[in-house]
Every structure is written in C-alpha cells, then in structure tokens.
N, C-alpha and C positions, 0 to 999 in steps of 0.2 A: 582498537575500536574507538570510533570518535565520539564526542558527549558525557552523558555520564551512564554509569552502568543502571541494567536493569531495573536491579532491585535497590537502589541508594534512594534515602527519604528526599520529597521535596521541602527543599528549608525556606526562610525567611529572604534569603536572599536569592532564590531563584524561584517565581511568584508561578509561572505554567507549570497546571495540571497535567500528569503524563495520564495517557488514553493507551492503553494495550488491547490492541484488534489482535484477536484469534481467526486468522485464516485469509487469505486473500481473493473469495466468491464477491459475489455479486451487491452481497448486502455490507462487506467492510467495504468496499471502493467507495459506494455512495458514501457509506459512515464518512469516509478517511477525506470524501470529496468535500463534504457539507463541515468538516469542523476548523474552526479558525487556528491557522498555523500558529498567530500570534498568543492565542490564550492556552493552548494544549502544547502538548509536545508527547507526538504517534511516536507508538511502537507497536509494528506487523511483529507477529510469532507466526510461522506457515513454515510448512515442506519445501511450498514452491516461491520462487523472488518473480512471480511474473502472474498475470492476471490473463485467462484466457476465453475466446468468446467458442468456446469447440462448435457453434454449430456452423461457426464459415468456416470451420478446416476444410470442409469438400471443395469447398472454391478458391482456396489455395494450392490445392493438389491439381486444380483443374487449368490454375495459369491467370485466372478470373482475379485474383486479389491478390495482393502483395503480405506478405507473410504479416508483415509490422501491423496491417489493419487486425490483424485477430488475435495479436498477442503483445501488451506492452509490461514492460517492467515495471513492478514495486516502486522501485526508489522511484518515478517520477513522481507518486503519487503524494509523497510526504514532503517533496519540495516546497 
C-alpha cells in the first residue's frame, strides 16, 4: 500500500489534513471534487472502487451510451 497507513498521526512534518469519506454516492464525489488535493489528503472507505450514475444503465443496455459514461472509477477522483 502506497502513502501512509490509515490510522498513523499527522505530524509536524507532513502539514495535509487526511479527510476520510465514508462511501462513494453522490454527496462524497462532490465532497472529494470540491477539496484541495494540496491541503487534504482523501481517503475513500466503500464496498465499491467505482461511482455509478444507475439511472443510464438502461441506455447502456440499449447500445445508446457507452458503458464508461455511467460508470467511472474511485482512483480518478483523488488524483
């Protein structure tokens, strides 16, 4: 695992506050959108590593949208 673990204090000499999001819906993406990578340092806890919009699934089943518009991955978000 790359970084530092979880639960290890922030010290003196590494100044970013870690943010720990509970769950990957609708309301941590914005969170996870809106906070400065520079000042924070995110960490997702979820079931799932992927953010999904379920109400296009029908139009991915249908051929109408390509699967990646309704479903993107975690890690981009913390980049």
């Amino acid at each position: 695992m790359a970084g530092r673990p979880l639960l290890q204090p922030t010290t003196a000499a590494n100044q970013r506050q870690r943010v720990v999001v509970l769950g990957t819906g609708w309301a941590s993406r914005y969170l996870v959108d809106a906070l400065d990578k520079d000042k924070y340092e995110v960490r997702i806890v979820s079931p799932r590593n992927f953010f999904m919009f379920t109400p296009l699934l029908p139009s991915t089943a249908a051929g109408t949208l390509a699967p990646s518009s309704v479903c993107s991955p975690v890690r981009e978000l913390i980049r």
